[in-house]
N, C-alpha and C positions, 0 to 999 in steps of 0.2 A: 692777275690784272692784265688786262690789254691796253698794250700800247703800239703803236704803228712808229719802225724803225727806218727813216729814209736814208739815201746813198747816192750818190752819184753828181750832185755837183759839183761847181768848179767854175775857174775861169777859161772862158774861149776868145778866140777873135773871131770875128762875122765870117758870116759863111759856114762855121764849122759845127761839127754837134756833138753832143751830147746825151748822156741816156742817162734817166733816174731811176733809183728801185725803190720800191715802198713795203717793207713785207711786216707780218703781223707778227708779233711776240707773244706768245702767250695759248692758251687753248679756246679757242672759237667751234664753232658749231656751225655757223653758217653768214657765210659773209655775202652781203648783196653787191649794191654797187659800190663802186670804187671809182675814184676821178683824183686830179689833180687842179687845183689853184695854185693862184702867185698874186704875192701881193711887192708892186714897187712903190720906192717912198713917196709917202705924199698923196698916194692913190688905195682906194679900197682894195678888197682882195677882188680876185675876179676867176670863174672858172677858165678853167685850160681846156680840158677836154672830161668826158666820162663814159664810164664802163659797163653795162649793165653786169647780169652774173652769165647771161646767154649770150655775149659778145656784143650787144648793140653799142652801138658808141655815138657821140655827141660830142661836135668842137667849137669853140668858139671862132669867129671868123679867120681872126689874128695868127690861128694856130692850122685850121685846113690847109693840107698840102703839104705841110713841113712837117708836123708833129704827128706819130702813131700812137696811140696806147692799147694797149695790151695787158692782159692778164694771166695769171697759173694761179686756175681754182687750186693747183692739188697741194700747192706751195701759199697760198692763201697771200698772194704778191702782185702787184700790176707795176707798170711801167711806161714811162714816157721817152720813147724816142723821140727825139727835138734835132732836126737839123735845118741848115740853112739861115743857121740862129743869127739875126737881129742884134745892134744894143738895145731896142725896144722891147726885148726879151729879158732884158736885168729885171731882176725880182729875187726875192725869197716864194719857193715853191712849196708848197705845204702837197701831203697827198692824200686822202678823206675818203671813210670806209666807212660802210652802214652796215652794222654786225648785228644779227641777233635776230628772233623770231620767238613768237607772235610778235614783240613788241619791241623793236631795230633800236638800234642807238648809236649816233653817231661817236666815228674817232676820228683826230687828225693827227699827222705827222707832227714832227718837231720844227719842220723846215728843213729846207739846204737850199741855199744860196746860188745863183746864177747868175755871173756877170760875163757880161758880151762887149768885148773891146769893139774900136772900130779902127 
């Protein structure tokens, strides 16, 4: 069974950063892309940034400039560096992987938590 195992939040005060890991459990074949979301209260979930399997990436405005992601095909893992962090950054971050071929199927993390003092 595949599950996506996250790591790495916590709390920070503004300014400071953060790095989350997202890595896969289980035996995969081939993993596409990879991204992160976050969902804070009261609000939808909303993407953070995304990964293709060839390095292309995609950020949402909020996150260009501050935030990297990055991946390890061989470790089948991506990652969000986040600094310069915001409390407009408080969320629970989920991290979402499209596994599988011919016919992909999405997974997402359990969550971890990011709160940004001020």
């Amino acid at each position: 069974q595949v599950q996506l195992v996250e790591s790495g939040g916590g709390l920070v005060q503004a300014g400071g950063s953060l790095r989350l890991s997202c890595a896969v459990s289980g035996s995969v074949f081939s993993v596409n892309a990879m991204g992160w979301y976050r969902q804070a209260p009261g609000k939808q979930r909303e993407l953070v940034a995304a990964i293709t399997r060839g390095g292309n990436t995609n950020y949402a405005d909020s996150a260009k400039d501050r935030f990297l992601i990055s991946r390890d095909n061989a470790r089948n893992t991506v990652y969000l560096q986040m600094n310069s962090l915001k409390p407009e950054d408080t969320a629970v971050y989920y991290c979402n992987m499209v596994i599988g071929a011919p016919v992909p199927s999405i997974y997402w993390g359990q969550g971890t938590q990011v709160t940004v003092s001020s």
